[in-house]
C-alpha positions as CSV (number, residue, x, y, z in Angstrom):
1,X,116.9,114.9,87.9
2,X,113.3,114.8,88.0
3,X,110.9,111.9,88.8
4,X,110.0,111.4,85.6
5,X,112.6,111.2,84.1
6,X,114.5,108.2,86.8
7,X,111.2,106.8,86.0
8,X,112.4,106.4,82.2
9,X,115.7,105.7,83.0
10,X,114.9,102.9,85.7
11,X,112.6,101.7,82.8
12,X,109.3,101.9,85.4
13,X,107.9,103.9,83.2
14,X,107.4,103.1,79.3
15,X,108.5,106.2,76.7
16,X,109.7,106.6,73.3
17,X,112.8,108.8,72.7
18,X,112.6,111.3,69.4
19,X,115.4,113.3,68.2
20,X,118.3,112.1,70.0
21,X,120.0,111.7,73.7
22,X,120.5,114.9,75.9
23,X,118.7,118.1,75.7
24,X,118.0,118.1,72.3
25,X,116.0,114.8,72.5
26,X,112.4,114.6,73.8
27,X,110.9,112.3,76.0
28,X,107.4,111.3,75.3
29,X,105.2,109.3,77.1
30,X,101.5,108.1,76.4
31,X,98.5,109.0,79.1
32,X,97.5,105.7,79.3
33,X,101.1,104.2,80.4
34,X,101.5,107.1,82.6
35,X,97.8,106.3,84.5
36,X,98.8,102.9,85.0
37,X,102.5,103.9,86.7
38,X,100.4,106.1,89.2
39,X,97.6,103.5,89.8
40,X,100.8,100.8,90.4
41,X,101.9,103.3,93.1
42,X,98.2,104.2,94.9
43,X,98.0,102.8,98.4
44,X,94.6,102.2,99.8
45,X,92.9,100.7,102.5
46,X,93.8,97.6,103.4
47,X,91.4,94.9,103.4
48,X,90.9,92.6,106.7
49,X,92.5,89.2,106.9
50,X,90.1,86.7,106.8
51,X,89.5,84.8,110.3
52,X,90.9,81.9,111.0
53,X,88.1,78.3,110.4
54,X,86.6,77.5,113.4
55,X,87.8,74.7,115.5
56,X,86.1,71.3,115.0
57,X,83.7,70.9,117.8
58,X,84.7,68.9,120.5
59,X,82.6,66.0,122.2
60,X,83.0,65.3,125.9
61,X,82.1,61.4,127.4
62,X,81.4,60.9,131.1
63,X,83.7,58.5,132.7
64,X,82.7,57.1,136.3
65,X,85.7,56.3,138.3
66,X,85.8,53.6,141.3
């Protein structure tokens, strides 16, 4: 079985069926539906994760000892 055609039967791809199950049937799908399976499926590059906030700063206080 092709692709396409799990693609209609797993229902990831919207169609309309004419003229009956089997062979005799056809399968037909509109462009638009069909560019927006394949742009569900494009991998590209992966954006950076943010950095982490930066720690508050910390203040220091001199302590004499005896």
């Amino acid at each position: 079985m092709s692709l396409i055609y799990q693609w209609c039967e797993d229902r990831v791809l919207p169609h309309m069926r004419v003229g009956g199950k089997g062979r005799r049937g056809k399968i037909l799908i509109e462009e638009a539906d069909l560019d927006g399976v394949l742009a569900s499926f494009k991998v590209g590059k992966k954006e950076p994760e943010p950095l982490p906030a930066p720690a508050p700063p910390v203040s220091y206080r001199h302590v004499k000892l005896s």
